[in-house]
Phi, psi and omega in degrees: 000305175280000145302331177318290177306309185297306165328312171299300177341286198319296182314294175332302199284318187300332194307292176312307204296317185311292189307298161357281175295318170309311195309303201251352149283336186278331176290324171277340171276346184248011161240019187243342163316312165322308188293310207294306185278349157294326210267330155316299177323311204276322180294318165322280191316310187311289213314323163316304151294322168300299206290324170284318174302322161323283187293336167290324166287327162330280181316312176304306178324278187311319189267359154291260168023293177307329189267314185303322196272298191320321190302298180303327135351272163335316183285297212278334167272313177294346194275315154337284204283331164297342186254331161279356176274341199274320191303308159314328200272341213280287209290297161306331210246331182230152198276127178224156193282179171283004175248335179289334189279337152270358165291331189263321157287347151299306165316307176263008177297332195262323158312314186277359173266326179292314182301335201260355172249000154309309177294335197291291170305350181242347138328309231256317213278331213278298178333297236259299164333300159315281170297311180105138191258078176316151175185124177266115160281089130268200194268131168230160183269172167286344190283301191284002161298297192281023163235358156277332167278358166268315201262015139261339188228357179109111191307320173286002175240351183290180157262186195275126203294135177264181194263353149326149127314337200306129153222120195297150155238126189237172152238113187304329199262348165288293215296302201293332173270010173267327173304333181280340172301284182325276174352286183282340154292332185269336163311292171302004179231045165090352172334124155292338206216144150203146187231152195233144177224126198239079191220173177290345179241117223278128193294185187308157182330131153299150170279300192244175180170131153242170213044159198210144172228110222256349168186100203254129199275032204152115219232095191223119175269132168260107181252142186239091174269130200193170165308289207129175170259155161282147179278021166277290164342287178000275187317313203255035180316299184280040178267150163296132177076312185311144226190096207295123176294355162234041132273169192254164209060208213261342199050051184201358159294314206271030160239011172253037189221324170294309173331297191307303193284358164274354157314330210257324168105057175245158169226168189221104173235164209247118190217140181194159174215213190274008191260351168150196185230108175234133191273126168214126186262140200243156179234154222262128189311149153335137167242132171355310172205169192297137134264161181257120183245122170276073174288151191289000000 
């Protein structure tokens, strides 16, 4: 009887302690679920905080940019427009021979062409934004590129029309006005020189470049002999507002030259050193049929 008894015991306290260890597996299964749904959570939250800290450094960014670009603006429009009104003032108010009043009316034709292609680039960005920059793409030859880039920029700066055959899809007149944008920028930013070239083979690696063509059926170069960009500079070249800090303008050509060629599915990159600059678009082999590209 009391072998009986113990025996009950036993059986009992192992019973108990087996329901235990369930009790207590399950409790460990719902804390270890626990850590695992924290540990998701905690993960979230970092990834939340980078993407907000992220988006703050965005926002700072963009709005130093912003301030920056109202100064220089500011700077860059009045200082034209301050020499053509002085100039205006000159000219009504005090008696001047005929070479200084022709001296004083150069000045301000040329300030007052610098004010109107400032008002011009910052119109063409609002626009182009707003709206989205049409560009028709279709097929062309190369011949018929390089006589569309002779009748915007001109016969004395092409090379020799090539002799490829190859054909692209472009839009020729977008294509001419973004090579003449390339062109009249490395002038005004000091170029000695500038020569335009059309051939089939895409020159050495770039330094910096947007858009990608993955096989490109065409190639125009804008070579520039000039001092160079500085190479801080560089990387931002084609940024909105950017600007080498001892040039003059708007910072806004060569980003509105990025626009064009991603209208057209082009890509446009940059290599320069202390010996000049060159710029080059490279363009996408011919397609079956014409299409319209609407960039956002």
């Amino acid at each position: 009887c009391i072998r009986d008894r113990i025996a009950t015991a036993l059986e009992i306290g192992r019973t108990r302690a087996a329901s235990r260890m369930q009790v207590m597996e399950r409790e460990s299964q719902l804390l270890r679920e626990h850590s695992t749904e924290l540990e998701a959570r905690n993960t979230d939250l970092r990834l939340a905080r980078t993407a907000a800290e992220d988006a703050l450094a965005l926002a700072e960014e963009k709005n130093r940019i912003r301030s920056e670009f109202v100064l220089m603006i500011n700077h860059e429009l009045r200082t034209p427009l301050t020499s053509v009104l002085t100039g205006a003032h000159l000219l009504a108010e005090i008696e001047l021979s005929e070479e200084e009043e022709a001296r004083i009316l150069q000045d301000m034709l040329r300030d007052g062409s610098r004010l109107e292609e400032m008002i011009s680039q910052i119109l063409a960005v609002a626009r182009i934004e707003n709206r989205g920059l049409t560009a028709t793409v279709q097929d062309v030859d190369a011949t018929t590129v390089w006589h569309e880039l002779v009748e915007v920029i001109g016969h004395d700066r092409l090379g020799d029309s090539p002799t490829s055959d190859t054909v692209v899809a472009t839009d020729p007149s977008t294509l001419a006005m973004l090579v003449a944008s390339l062109t009249d920028n490395a002038l005004q930013h000091g170029a000695s020189s500038v020569r335009v070239a059309v051939d089939s083979d895409p020159l050495a690696e770039p330094s910096v470049a947007v858009g990608l063509v993955d096989d490109p059926g065409l190639s125009i170069s804008v070579i520039a002999a000039g001092p160079g960009i500085d190479p801080e500079f560089l990387p931002r070249v084609f940024e909105k507002f950017e600007k080498d800090s001892f040039s003059s303008g708007t910072g806004l050509g060569l980003y509105v030259v990025r626009l064009m060629a991603e209208a057209i599915g082009a890509s446009v990159s940059v290599s320069s050193s202390g010996s000049g600059t060159t710029f080059q678009v490279c363009l996408p082999r011919g397609v079956t049929a014409p299409i319209e590209r609407l960039p956002a």
